[in-house]
SEPA-725531 format. One line per field, with one value per residue: residue number from 1; residue in three letters; x, y, z of N, C-alpha, C in turn. Coordinates in pm, whole numbers, plus 50000, padded with zeros to 5 digits. Each point is the difference from the previous one (the first is absolute). Layout:
# SEPA-725531
k = NUM / ...
r = ALA / ...
n_x = X / ...
n_y = Y / ...
n_z = Z / ...
ca_x = X / ...
ca_y = Y / ...
ca_z = Z / ...
c_x = X / ...
c_y = Y / ...
c_z = Z / ...
END
This chain:
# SEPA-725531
k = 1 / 2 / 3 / 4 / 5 / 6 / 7 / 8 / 9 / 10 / 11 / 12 / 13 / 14 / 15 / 16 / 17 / 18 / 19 / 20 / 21 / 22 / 23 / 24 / 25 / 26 / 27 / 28 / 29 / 30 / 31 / 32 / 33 / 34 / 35 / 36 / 37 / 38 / 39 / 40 / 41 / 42 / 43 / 44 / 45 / 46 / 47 / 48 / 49 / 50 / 51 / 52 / 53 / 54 / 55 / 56 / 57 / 58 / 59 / 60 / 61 / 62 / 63 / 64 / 65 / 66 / 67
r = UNK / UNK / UNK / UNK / UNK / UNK / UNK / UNK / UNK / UNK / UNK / UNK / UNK / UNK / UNK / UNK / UNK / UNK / UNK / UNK / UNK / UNK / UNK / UNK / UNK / UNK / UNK / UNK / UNK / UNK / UNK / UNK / UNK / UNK / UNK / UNK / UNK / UNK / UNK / UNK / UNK / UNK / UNK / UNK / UNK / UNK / UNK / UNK / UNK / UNK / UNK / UNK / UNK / UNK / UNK / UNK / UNK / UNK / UNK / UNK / UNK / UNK / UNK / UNK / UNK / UNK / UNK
n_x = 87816 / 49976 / 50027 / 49860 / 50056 / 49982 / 50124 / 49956 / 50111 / 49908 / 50086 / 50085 / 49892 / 49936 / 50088 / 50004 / 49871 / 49968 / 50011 / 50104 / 49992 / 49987 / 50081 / 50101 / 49996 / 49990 / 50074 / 50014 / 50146 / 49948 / 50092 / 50040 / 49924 / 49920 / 50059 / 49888 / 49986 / 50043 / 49920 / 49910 / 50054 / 50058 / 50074 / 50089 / 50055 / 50024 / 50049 / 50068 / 50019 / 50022 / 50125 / 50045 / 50117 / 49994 / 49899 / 50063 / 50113 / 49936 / 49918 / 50100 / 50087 / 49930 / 49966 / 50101 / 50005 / 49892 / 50033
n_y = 64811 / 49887 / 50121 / 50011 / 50002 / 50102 / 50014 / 49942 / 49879 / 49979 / 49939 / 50122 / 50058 / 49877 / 49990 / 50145 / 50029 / 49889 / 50099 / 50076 / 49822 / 50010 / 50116 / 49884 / 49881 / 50117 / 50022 / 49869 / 50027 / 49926 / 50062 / 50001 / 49861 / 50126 / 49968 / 50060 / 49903 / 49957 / 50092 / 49995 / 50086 / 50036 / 50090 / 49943 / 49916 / 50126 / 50037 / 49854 / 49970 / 50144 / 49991 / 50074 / 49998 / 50113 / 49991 / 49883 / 50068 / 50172 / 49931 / 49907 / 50105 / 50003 / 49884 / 50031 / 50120 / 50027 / 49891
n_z = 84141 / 49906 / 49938 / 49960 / 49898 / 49935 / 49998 / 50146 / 49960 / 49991 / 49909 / 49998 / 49997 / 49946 / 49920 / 50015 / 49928 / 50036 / 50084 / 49883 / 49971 / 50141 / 49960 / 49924 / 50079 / 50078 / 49911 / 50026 / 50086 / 49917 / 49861 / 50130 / 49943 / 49932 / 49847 / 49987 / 50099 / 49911 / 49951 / 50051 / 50010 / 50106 / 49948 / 50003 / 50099 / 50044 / 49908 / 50023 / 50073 / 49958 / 50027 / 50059 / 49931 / 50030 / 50041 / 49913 / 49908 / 49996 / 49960 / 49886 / 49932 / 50005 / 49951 / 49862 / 49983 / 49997 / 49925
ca_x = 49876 / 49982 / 49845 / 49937 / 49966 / 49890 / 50049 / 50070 / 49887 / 49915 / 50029 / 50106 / 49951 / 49959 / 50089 / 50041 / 49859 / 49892 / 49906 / 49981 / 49928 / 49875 / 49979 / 49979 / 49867 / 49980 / 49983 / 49899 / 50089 / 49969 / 50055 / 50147 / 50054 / 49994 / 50118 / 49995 / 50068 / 50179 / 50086 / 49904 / 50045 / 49830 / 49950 / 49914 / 49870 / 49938 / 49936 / 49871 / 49875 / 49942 / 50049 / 50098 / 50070 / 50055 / 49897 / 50009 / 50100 / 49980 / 49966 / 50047 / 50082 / 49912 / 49985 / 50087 / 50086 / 49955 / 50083
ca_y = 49964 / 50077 / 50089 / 49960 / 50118 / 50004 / 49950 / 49871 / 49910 / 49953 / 49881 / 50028 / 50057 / 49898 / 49871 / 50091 / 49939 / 49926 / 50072 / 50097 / 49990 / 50001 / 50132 / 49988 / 49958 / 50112 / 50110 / 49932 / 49893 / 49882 / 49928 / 49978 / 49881 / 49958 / 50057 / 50151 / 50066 / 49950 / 50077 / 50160 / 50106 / 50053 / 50063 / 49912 / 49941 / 50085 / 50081 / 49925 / 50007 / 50122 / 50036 / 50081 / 49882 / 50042 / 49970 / 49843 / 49985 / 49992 / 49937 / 49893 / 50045 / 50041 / 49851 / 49959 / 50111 / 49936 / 49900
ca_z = 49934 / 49824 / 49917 / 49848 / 49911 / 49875 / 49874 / 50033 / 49946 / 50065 / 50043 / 50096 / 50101 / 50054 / 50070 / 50100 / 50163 / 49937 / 50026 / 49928 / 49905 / 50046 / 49949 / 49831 / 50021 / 50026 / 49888 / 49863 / 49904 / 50047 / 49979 / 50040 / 49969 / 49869 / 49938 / 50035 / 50140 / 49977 / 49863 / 50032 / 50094 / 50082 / 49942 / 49823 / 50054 / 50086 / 49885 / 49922 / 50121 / 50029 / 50131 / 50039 / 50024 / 50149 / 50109 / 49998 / 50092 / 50171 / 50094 / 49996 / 50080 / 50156 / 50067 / 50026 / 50085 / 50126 / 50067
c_x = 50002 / 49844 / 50002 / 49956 / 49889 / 50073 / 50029 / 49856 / 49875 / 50020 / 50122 / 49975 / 49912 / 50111 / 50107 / 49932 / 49881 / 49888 / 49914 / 49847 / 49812 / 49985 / 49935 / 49821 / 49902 / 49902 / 49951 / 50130 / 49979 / 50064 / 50149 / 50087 / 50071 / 50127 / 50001 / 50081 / 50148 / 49998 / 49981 / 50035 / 49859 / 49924 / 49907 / 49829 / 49899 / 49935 / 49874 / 49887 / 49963 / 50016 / 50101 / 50117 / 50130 / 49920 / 49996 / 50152 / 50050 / 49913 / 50056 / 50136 / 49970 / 49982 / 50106 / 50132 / 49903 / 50029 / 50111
c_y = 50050 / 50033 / 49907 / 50135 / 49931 / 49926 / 49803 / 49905 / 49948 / 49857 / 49980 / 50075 / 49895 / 49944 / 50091 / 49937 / 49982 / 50036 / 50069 / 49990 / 50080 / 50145 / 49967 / 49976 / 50065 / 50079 / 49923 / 49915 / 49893 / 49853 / 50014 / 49883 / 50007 / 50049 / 50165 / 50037 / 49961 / 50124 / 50153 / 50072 / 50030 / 50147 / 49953 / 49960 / 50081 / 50059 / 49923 / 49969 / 50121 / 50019 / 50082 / 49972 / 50105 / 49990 / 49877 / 49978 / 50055 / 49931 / 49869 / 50009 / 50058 / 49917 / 49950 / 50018 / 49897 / 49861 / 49987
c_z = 49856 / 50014 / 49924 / 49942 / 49847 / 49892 / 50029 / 49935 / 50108 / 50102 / 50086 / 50139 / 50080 / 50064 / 50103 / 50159 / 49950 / 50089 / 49954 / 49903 / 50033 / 49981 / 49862 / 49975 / 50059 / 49920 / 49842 / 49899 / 50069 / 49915 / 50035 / 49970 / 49820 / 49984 / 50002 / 50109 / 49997 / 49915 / 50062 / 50071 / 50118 / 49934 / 49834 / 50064 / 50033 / 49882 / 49926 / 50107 / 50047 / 50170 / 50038 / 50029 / 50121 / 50067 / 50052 / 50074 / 50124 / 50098 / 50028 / 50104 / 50197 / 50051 / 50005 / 50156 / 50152 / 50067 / 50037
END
């Protein structure tokens, strides 16, 4: 199983598991379609939406590990 870590683009961690997106949407990213999500690291993202961006990938990774 690959981790997703802080430094992976947003849009690579989608196309990892498109599961994933319902954490993004979650927490108020709600633009996962835009060019932001091809460039942005999850930490980038996390900083601009005022979210915790280890609190996001352990829990992404947890769901993950769980299938």
């Amino acid at each position: 199983m690959q981790k997703v870590t802080k430094d992976m683009i947003i849009m690579d961690v989608l196309k990892l598991d498109p599961g994933t997106a319902d954490f993004f949407l979650g927490i108020g990213m709600h633009c996962l379609g835009c060019p932001s999500a091809s460039g942005e690291s999850v930490e980038q993202a996390c900083q601009v939406h005022g979210v915790d961006a280890d609190e996001l990938i352990e829990k992404i990774n947890a769901y993950l590990a769980s299938k």
